[in-house]
DRENTOR-30824 format. One line per 10 residues: number of its first residue (from 0); their letters; for each residue x, y, z of C-alpha. Coordinates in steps of 0.001 Angstrom, whole numbers, plus 500000, padded with zeros to 6 digits. Example, Ala and Ser with C-alpha at 12.3 -4.5 7.8 and 13.67 -1.06 7.14 Angstrom:
<nodes>
0) AS) 512300/495500/507800  513670/498940/507140
</nodes>
This chain:
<nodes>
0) XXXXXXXXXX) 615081/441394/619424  617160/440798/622501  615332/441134/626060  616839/442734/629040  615617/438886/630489  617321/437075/628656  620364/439251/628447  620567/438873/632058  620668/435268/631880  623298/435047/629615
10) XXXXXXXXXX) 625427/437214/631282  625443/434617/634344  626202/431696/632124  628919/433717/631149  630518/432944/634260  629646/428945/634073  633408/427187/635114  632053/423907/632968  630047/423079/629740  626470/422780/629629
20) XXXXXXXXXX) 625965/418992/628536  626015/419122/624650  624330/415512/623640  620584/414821/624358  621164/411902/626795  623843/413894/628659  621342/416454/629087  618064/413937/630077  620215/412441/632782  620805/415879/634111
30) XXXXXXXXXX) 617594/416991/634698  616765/413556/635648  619641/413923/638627  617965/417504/639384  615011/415800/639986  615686/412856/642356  615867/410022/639871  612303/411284/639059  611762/410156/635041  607751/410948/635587
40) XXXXXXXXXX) 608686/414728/637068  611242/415049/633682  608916/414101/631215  605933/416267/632511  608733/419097/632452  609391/418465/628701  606519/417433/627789  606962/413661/626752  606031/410868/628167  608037/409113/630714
50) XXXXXXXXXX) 609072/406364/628449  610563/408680/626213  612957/409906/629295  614002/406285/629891  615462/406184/626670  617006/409276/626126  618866/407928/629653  619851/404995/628265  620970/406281/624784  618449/404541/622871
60) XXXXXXXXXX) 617307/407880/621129  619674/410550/620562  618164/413034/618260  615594/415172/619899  613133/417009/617651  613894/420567/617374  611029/422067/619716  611813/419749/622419  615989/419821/621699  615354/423533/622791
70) XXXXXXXXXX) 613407/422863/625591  615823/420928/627047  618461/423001/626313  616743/425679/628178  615831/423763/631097  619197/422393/631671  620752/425496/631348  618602/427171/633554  619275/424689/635936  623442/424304/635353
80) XXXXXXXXXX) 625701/425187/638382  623297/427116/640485  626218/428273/643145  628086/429559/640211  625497/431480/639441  624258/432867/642858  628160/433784/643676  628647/435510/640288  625204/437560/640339  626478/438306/644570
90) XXXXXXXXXX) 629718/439272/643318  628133/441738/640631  625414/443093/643446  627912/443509/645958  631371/444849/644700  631569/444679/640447  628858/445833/639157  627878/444890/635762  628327/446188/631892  625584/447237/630107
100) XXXXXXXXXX) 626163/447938/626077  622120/448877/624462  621491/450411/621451  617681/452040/621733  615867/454930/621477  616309/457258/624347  613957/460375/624762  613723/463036/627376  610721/465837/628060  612278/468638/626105
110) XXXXXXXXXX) 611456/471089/623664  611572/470137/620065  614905/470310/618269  617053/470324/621393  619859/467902/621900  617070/466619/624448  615051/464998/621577  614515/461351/621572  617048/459841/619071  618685/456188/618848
120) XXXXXXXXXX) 621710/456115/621195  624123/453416/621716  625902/453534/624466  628148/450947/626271  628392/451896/630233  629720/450291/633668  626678/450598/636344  627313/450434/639778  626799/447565/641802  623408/448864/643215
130) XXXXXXXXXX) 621940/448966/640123  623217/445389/639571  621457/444484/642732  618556/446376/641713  618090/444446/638360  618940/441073/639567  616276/440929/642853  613543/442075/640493  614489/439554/637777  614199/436710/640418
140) XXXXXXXXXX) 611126/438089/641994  609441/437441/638344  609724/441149/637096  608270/441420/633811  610060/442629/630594  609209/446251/630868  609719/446596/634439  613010/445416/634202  613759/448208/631203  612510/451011/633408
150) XXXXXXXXXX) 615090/449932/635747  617388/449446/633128  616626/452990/631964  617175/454401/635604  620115/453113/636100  621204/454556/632565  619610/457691/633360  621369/458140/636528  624407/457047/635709  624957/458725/631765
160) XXXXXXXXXX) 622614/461002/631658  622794/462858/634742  626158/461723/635800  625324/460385/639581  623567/463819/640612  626339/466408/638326  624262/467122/636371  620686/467188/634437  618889/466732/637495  614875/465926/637162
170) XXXXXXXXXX) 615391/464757/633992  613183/461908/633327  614756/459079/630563  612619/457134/628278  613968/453888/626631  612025/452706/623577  612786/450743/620397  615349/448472/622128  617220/447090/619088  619865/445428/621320
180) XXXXX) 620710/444911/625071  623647/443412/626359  624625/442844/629674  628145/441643/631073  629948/440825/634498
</nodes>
């Protein structure tokens, strides 16, 4: 199951002008850059021992095992072209919003049988760059998973839903049974 997180996150990489370092050593020497020439602060990141750094930097090993091949792949890419990054989330905050396609279970208070009833909905929308602000500062501020879908669901709610204030005013959007989440610049 995709998380509005993660979806985030890809949806900046999206906007990466180079590759990600594919190889193991490639990727070592990296973080091992990132950190000041600092094999000790690399291998307590990963989790090996600081020997094992030296040699994925010199090319001695080049198959990682699979646990730590992802941990390293998610560390460096977490890491990769941070000014890229800042300037396409700014960009998105301040002037181009960002593209939200979900497919989940969206309810309303209504009486029973009414077009209001919860039901699974997929809908692919443009929100406005506030709400793009909105999820971005609470995603770096270390908002948790389900406070970033009730801001998700806001901005759905305002935007879809009630049409920026046309129409459906009050009405109050739940968004459960997220099956998929996708965002895009």
């Amino acid at each position: 199951m995709d998380t509005v997180g993660e979806s985030l996150d890809r949806a900046v990489q999206g906007a990466f002008t180079r590759p990600v370092p594919k190889s193991a050593g490639a990727q070592v020497r990296y973080l091992v850059k990132q950190h000041q020439g600092s094999t000790r602060r690399v291998a307590e990141l990963l989790g090996v021992t600081q020997r094992t750094v030296e040699r994925y930097v010199k090319n001695r090993i080049r198959r990682p095992r699979p646990e730590l091949a992802a941990r390293l792949e998610r560390e460096v890419r977490s890491r990769w072209q941070p000014q890229v990054r800042a300037r396409a989330k700014r960009t998105a905050a301040t002037s181009g919003g960002i593209v939200i396609d979900t497919r989940a279970r969206f309810g309303f208070t209504a009486a029973p049988g009414t077009t209001d009833d919860a039901r699974l909905r997929h809908v692919t929308l443009a929100l406005p760059p506030s709400h793009a602000a909105r999820l971005f500062t609470a995603q770096e501020s270390g908002a948790t998973e389900d406070e970033l879908r009730r801001i998700a669901a806001e901005a759905l709610g305002e935007v879809y839903f009630r049409d920026s204030g046309r129409r459906a005013q009050g009405l109050e959007v739940e968004f459960t049974d997220l099956e998929h989440v996708e965002f895009d610049l």
